[in-house]
C-alpha positions as protocol buffer text, in pm:
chain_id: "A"
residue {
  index: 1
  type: UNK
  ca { x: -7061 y: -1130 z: -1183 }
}
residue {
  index: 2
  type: UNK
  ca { x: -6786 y: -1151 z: -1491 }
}
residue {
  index: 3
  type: UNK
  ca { x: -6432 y: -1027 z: -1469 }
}
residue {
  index: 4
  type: UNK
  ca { x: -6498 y: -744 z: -1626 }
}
residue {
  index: 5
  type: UNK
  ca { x: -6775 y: -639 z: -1419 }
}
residue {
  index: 6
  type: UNK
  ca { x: -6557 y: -680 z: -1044 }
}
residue {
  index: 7
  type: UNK
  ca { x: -6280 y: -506 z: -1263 }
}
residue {
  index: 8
  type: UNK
  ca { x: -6434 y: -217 z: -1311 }
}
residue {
  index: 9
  type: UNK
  ca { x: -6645 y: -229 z: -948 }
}
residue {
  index: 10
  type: UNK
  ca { x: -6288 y: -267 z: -794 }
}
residue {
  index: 11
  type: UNK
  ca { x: -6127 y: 35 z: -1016 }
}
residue {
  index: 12
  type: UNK
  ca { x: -6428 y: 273 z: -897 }
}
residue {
  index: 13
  type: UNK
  ca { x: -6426 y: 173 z: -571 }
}
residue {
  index: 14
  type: UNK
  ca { x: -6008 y: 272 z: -524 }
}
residue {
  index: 15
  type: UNK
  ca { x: -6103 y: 615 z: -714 }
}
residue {
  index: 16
  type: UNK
  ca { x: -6371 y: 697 z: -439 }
}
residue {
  index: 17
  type: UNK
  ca { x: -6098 y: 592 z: -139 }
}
residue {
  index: 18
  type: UNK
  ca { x: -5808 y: 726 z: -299 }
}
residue {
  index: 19
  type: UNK
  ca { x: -6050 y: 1065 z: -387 }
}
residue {
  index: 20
  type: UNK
  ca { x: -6222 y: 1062 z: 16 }
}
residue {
  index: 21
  type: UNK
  ca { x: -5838 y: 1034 z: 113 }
}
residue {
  index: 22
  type: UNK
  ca { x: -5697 y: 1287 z: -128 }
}
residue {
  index: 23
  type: UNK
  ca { x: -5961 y: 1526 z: 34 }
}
residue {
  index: 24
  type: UNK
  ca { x: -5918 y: 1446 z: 432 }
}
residue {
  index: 25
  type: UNK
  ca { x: -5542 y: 1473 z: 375 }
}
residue {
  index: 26
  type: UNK
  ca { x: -5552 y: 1810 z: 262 }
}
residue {
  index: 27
  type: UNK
  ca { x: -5780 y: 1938 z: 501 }
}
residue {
  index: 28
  type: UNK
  ca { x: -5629 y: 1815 z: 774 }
}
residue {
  index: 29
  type: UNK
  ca { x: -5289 y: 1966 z: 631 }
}
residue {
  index: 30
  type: UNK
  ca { x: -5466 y: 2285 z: 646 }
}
residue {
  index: 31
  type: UNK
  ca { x: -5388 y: 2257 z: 1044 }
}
residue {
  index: 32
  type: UNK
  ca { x: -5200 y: 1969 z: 1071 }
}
residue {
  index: 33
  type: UNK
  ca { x: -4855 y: 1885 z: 1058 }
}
residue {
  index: 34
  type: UNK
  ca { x: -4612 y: 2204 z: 1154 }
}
residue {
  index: 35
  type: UNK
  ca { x: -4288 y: 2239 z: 1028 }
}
residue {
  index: 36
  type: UNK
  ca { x: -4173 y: 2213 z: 1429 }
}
residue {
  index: 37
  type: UNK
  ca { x: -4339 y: 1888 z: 1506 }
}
residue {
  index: 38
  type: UNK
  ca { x: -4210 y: 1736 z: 1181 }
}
residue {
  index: 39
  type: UNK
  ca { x: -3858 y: 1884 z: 1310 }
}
residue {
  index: 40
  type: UNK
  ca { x: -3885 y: 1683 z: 1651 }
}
residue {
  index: 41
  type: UNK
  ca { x: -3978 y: 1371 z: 1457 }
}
residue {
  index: 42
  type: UNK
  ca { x: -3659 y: 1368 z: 1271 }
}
residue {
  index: 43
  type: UNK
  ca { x: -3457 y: 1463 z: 1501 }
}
residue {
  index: 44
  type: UNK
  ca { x: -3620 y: 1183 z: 1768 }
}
residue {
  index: 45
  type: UNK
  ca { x: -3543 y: 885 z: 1463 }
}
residue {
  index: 46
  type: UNK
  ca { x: -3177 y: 1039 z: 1424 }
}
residue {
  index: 47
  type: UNK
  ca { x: -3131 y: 940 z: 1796 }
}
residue {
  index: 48
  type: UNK
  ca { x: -3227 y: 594 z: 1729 }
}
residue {
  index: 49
  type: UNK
  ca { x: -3074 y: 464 z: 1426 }
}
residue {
  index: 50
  type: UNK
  ca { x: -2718 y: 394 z: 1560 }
}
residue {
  index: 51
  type: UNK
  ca { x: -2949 y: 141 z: 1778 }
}
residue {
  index: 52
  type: UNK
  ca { x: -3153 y: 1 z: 1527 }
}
residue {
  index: 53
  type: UNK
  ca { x: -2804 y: -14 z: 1350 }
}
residue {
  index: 54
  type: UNK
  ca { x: -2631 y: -204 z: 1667 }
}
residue {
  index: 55
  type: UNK
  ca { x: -2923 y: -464 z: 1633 }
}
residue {
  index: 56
  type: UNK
  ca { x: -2954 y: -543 z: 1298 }
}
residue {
  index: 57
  type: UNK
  ca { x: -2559 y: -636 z: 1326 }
}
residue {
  index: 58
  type: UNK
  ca { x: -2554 y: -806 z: 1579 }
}
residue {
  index: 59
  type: UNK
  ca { x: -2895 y: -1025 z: 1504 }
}
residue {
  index: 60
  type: UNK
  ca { x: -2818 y: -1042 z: 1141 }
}
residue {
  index: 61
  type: UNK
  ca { x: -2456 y: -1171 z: 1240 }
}
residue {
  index: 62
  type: UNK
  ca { x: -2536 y: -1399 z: 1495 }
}
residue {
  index: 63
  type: UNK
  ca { x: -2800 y: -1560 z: 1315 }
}
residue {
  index: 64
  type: UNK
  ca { x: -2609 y: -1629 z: 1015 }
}
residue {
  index: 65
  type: UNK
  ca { x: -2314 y: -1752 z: 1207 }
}
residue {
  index: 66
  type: UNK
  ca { x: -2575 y: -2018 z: 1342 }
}
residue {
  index: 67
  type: UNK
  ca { x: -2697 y: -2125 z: 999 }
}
residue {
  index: 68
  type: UNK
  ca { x: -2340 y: -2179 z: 898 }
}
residue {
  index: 69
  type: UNK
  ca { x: -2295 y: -2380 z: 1198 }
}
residue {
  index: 70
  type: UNK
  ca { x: -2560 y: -2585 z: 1132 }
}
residue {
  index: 71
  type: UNK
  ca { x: -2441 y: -2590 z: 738 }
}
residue {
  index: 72
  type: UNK
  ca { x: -2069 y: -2708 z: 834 }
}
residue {
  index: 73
  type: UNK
  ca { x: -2301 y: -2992 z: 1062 }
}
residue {
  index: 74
  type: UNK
  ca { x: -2496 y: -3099 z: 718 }
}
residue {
  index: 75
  type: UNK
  ca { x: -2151 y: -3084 z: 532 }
}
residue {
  index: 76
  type: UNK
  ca { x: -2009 y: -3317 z: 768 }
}
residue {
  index: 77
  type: UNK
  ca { x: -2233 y: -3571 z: 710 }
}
residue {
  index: 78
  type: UNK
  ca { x: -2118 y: -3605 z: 329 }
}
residue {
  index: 79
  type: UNK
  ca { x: -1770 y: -3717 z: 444 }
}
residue {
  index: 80
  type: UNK
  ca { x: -1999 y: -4023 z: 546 }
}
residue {
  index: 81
  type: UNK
  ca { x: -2111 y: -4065 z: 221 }
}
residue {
  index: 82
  type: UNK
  ca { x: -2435 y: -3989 z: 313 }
}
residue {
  index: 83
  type: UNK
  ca { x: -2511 y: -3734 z: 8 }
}
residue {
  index: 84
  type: UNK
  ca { x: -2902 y: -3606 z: 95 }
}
residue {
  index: 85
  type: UNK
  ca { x: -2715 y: -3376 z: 371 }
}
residue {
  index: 86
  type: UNK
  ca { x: -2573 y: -3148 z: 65 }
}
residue {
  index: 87
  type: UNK
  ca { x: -2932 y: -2962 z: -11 }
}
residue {
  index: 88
  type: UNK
  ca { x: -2973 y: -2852 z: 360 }
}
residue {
  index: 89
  type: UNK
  ca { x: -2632 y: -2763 z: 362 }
}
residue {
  index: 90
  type: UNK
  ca { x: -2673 y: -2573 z: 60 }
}
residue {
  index: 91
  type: UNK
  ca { x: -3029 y: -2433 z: 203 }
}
residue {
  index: 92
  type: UNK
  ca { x: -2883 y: -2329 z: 548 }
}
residue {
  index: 93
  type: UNK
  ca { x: -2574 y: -2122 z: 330 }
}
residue {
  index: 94
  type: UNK
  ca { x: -2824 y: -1951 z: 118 }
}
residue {
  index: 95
  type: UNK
  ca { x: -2991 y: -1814 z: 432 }
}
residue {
  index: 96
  type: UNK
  ca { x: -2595 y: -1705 z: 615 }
}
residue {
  index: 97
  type: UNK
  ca { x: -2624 y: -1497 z: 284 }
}
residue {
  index: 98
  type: UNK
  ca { x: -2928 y: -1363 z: 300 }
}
residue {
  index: 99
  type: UNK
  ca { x: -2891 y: -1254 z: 631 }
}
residue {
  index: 100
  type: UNK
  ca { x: -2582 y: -1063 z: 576 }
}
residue {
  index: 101
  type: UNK
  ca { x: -2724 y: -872 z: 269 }
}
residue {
  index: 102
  type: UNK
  ca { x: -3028 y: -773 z: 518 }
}
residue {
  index: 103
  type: UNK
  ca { x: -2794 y: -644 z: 780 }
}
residue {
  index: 104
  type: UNK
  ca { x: -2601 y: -427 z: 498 }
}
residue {
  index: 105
  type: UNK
  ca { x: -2912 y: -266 z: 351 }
}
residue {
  index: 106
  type: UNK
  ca { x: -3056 y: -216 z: 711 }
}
residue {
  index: 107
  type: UNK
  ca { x: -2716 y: -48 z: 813 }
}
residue {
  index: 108
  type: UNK
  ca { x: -2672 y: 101 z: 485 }
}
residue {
  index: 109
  type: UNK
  ca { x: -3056 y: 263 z: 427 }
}
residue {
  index: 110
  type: UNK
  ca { x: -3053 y: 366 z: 765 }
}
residue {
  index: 111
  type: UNK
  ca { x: -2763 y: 630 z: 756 }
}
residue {
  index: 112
  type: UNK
  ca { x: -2928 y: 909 z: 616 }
}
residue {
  index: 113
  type: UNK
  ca { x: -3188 y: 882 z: 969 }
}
residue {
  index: 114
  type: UNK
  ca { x: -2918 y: 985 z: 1086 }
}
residue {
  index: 115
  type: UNK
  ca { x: -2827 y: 1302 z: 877 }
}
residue {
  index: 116
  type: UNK
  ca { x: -3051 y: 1544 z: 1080 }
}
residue {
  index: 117
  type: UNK
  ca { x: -2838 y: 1499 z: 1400 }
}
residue {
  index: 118
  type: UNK
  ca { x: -2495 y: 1594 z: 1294 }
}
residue {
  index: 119
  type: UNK
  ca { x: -2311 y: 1507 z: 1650 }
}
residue {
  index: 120
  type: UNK
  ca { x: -2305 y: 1147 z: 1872 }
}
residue {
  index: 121
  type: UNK
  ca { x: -2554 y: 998 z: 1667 }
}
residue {
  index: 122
  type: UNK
  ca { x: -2403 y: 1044 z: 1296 }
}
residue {
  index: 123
  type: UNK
  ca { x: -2074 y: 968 z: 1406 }
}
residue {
  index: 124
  type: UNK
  ca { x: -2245 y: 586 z: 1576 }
}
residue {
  index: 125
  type: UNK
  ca { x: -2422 y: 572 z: 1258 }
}
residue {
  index: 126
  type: UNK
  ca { x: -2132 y: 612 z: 1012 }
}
residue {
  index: 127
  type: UNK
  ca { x: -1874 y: 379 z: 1246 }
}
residue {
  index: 128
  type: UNK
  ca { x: -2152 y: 85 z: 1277 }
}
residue {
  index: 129
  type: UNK
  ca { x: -2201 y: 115 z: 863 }
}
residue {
  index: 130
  type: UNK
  ca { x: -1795 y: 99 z: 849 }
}
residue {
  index: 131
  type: UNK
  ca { x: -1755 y: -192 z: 1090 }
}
residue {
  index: 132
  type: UNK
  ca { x: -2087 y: -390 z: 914 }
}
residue {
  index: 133
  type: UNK
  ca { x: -1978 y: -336 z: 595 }
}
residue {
  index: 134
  type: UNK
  ca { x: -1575 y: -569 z: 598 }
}
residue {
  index: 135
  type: UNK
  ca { x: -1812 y: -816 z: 848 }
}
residue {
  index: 136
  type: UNK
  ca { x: -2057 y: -862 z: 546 }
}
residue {
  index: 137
  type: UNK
  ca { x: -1786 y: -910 z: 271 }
}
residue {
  index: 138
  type: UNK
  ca { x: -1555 y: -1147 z: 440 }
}
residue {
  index: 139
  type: UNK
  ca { x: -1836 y: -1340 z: 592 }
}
residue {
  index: 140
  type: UNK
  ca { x: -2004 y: -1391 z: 256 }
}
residue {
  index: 141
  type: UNK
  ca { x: -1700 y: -1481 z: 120 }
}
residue {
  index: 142
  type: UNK
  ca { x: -1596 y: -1769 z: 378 }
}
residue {
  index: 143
  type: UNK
  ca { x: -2024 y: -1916 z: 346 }
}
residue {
  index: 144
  type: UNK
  ca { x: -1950 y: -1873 z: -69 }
}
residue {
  index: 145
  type: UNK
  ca { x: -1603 y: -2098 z: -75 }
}
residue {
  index: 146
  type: UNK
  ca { x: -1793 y: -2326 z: 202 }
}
residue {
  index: 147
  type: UNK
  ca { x: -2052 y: -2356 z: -120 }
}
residue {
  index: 148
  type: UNK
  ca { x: -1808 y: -2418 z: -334 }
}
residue {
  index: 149
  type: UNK
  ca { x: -1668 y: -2684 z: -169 }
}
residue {
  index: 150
  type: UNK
  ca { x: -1976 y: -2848 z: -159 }
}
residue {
  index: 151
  type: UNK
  ca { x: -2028 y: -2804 z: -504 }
}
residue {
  index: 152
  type: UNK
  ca { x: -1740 y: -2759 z: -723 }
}
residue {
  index: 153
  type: UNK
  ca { x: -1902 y: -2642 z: -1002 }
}
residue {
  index: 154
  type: UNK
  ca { x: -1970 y: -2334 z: -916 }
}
residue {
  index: 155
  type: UNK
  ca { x: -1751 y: -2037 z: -988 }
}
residue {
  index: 156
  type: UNK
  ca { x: -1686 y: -1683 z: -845 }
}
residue {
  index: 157
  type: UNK
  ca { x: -1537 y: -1454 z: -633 }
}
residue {
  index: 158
  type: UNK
  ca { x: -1723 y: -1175 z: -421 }
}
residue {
  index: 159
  type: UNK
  ca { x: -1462 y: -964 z: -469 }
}
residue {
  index: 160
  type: UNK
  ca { x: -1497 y: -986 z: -785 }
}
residue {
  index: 161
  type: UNK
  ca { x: -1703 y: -739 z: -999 }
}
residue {
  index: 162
  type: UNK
  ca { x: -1861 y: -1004 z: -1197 }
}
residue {
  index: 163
  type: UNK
  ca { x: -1919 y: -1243 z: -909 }
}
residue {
  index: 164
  type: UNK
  ca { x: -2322 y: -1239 z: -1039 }
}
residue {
  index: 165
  type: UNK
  ca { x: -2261 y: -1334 z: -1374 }
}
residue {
  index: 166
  type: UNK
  ca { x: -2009 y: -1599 z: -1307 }
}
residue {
  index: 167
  type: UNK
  ca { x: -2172 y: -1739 z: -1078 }
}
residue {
  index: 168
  type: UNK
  ca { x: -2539 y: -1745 z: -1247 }
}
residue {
  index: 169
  type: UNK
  ca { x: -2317 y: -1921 z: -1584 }
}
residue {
  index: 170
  type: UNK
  ca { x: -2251 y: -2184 z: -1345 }
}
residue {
  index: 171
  type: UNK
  ca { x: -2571 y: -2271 z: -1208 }
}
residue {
  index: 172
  type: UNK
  ca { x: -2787 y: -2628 z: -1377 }
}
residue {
  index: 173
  type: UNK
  ca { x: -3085 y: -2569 z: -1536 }
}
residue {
  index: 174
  type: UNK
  ca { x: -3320 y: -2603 z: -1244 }
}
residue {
  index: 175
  type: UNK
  ca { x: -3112 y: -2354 z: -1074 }
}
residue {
  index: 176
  type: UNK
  ca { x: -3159 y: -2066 z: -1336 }
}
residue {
  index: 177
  type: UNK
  ca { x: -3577 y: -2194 z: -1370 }
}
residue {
  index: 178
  type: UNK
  ca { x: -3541 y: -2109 z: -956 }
}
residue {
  index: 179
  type: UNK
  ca { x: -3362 y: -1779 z: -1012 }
}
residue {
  index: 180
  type: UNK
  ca { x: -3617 y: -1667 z: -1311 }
}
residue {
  index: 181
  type: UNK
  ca { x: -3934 y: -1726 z: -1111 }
}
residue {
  index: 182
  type: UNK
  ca { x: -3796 y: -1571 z: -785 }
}
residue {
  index: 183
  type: UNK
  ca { x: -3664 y: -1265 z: -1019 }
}
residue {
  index: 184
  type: UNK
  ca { x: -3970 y: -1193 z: -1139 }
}
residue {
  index: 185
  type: UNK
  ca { x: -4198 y: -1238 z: -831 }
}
residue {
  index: 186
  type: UNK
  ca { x: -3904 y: -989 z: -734 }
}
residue {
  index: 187
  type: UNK
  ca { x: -4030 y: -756 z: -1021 }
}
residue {
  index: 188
  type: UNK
  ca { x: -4388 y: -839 z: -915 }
}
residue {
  index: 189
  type: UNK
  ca { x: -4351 y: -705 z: -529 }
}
residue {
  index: 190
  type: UNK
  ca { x: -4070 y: -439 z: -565 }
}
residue {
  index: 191
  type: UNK
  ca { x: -4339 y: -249 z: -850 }
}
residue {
  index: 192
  type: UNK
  ca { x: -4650 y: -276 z: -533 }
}
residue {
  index: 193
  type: UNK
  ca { x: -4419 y: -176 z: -310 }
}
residue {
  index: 194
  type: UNK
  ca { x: -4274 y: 182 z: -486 }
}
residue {
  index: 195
  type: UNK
  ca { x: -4629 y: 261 z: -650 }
}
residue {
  index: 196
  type: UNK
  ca { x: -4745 y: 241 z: -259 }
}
residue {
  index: 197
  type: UNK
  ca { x: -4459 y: 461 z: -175 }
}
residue {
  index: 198
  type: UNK
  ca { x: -4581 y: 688 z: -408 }
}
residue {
  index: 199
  type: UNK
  ca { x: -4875 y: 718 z: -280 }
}
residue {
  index: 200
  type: UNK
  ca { x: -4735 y: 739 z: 91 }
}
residue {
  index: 201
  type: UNK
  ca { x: -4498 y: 1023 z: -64 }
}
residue {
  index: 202
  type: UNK
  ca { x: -4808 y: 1234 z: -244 }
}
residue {
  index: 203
  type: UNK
  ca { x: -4978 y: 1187 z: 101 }
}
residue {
  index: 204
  type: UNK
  ca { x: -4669 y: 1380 z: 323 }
}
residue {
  index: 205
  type: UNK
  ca { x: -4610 y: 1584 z: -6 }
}
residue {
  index: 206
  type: UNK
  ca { x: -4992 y: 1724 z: 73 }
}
residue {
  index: 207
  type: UNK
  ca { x: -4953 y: 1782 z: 447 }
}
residue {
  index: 208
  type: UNK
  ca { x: -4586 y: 1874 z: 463 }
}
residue {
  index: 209
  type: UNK
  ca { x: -4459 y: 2109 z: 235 }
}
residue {
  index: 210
  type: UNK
  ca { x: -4150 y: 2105 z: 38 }
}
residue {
  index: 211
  type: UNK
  ca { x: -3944 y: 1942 z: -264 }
}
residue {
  index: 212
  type: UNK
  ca { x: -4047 y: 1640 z: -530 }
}
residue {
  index: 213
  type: UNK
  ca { x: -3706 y: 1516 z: -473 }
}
residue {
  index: 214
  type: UNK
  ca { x: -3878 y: 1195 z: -363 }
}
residue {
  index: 215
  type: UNK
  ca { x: -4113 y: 1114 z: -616 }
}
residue {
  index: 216
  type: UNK
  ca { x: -3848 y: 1177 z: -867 }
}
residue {
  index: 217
  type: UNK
  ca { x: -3606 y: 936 z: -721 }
}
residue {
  index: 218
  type: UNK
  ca { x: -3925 y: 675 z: -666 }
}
residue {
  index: 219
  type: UNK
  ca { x: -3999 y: 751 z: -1053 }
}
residue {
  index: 220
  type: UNK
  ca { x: -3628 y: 681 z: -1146 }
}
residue {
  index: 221
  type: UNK
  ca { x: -3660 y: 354 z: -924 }
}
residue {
  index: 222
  type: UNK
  ca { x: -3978 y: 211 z: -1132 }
}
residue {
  index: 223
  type: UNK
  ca { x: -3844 y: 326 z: -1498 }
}
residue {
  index: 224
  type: UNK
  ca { x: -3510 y: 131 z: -1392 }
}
residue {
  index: 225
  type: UNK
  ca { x: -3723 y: -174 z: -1295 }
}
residue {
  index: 226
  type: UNK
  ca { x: -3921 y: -156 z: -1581 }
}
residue {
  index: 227
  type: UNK
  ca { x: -3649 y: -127 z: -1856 }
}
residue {
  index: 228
  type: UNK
  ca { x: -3391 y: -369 z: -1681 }
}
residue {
  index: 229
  type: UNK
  ca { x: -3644 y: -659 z: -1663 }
}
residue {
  index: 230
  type: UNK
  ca { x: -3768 y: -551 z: -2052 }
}
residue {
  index: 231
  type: UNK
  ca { x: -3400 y: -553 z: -2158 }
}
residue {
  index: 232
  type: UNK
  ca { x: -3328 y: -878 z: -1954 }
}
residue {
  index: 233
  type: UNK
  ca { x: -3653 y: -1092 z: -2081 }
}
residue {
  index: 234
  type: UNK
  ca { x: -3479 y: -959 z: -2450 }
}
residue {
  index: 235
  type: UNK
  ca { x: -3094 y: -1021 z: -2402 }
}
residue {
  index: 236
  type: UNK
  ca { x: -3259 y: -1377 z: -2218 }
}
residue {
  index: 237
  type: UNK
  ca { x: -3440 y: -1448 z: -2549 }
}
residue {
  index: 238
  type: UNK
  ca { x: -3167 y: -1360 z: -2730 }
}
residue {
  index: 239
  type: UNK
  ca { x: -2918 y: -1580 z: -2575 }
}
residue {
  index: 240
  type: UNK
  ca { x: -3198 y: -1883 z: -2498 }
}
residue {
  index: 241
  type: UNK
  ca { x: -3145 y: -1798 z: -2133 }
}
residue {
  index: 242
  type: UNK
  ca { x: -2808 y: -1984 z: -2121 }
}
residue {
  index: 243
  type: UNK
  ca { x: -2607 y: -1768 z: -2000 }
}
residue {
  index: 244
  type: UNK
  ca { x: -2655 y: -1351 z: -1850 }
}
């Protein structure tokens, strides 16, 4: 069997599911979902997103504070001259920073959970985004001079508005080959992942009734990803790729 052939097999075959799901999912809509049990499901993941908040601080923070810890450990070594300690230094840095930027969109995306119970559990919810958000910005500054002092080449500021560019014009070669292929795989999940969102949203649209506010927003998403990497692969060819 050619390409062509399990191409087209494979295209047929998602019509039929998505067409046998299409079909269940409206006539189970038909008595279904009720405006009151979609009510108590709101209001039940309101209650819990000042927790979910609570842990993704305090995991997220912890757990960076240890890979810094063992990143100052790797550091220390190059004061003995021993210089293969700077790439798990620099490894164990990258993830401090990673880490942080997970706890900030988990405490950050979470908020509006939290809309449908205006009382205890907005007010938790805004105060844990408020106390995350100074904890992610110093801490990523103090792991990005730690990097720096590493490697002195690199330039930047978090606090500054073009900390990305700088710091991208400072990176080697290999760096920006690492940056490309991890951008685009980047590209490569983030467009599965909001064309499966779309399909989760058409799904709820069907049983629950209401406004295309969220496939608009999802549409917006995938025309920004789709012009931004067009317009970067162009300004990139333009430029040779030296610099954003």
């Amino acid at each position: 069997m050619n390409k062509t052939v399990k191409f087209v097999l494979m295209i047929l075959a998602s019509m039929v599911v998505g067409g046998v799901l299409g079909f269940g999912v409206i006539w189970f809509g038909m008595d279904g979902l009720t405006a009151d049990m979609v009510e108590k499901l709101e209001n039940s993941l309101a209650l819990g997103v000042p927790v979910v908040q609570a842990l993704a601080i305090l995991v997220c923070s912890l757990t960076a504070a240890s890979y810094m810890k063992r990143a100052r450990r790797f550091a220390a070594a190059l004061d003995t001259g021993d210089e293969d300690q700077a790439e798990p230094a620099l490894r164990a840095a990258d993830m401090a920073i990673n880490l942080l930027e997970m706890q900030q969109i988990l405490v950050m995306f979470l908020l509006p959970l939290s809309l449908t119970q205006v009382g205890l559990s907005l007010l938790a919810s805004s105060v844990l985004v408020v106390v995350s958000m100074p904890l992610v910005i110093l801490g990523q500054g103090r792991i990005v001079d730690f990097i720096r002092r590493i490697n002195p080449e690199k330039r930047g500021d978090v606090r500054d508005l073009k900390f990305n560019k700088e710091w991208y014009n400072s990176c080697d070669e290999a760096e920006r080959q690492k940056i490309g292929r991890a951008s685009y795989r980047t590209v490569l999940a983030t467009q599965m992942v909001l064309v499966a969102l779309l399909v989760v949203v058409v799904i709820v649209r069907l049983l629950v009734p209401g406004d295309n506010l969220a496939a608009w927003c999802l549409l917006a998403a995938i025309l920004t990803l789709k012009i931004s990497f067009w317009a970067g692969c162009s300004r990139a060819e333009k430029k040779g790729g030296e610099a954003l």
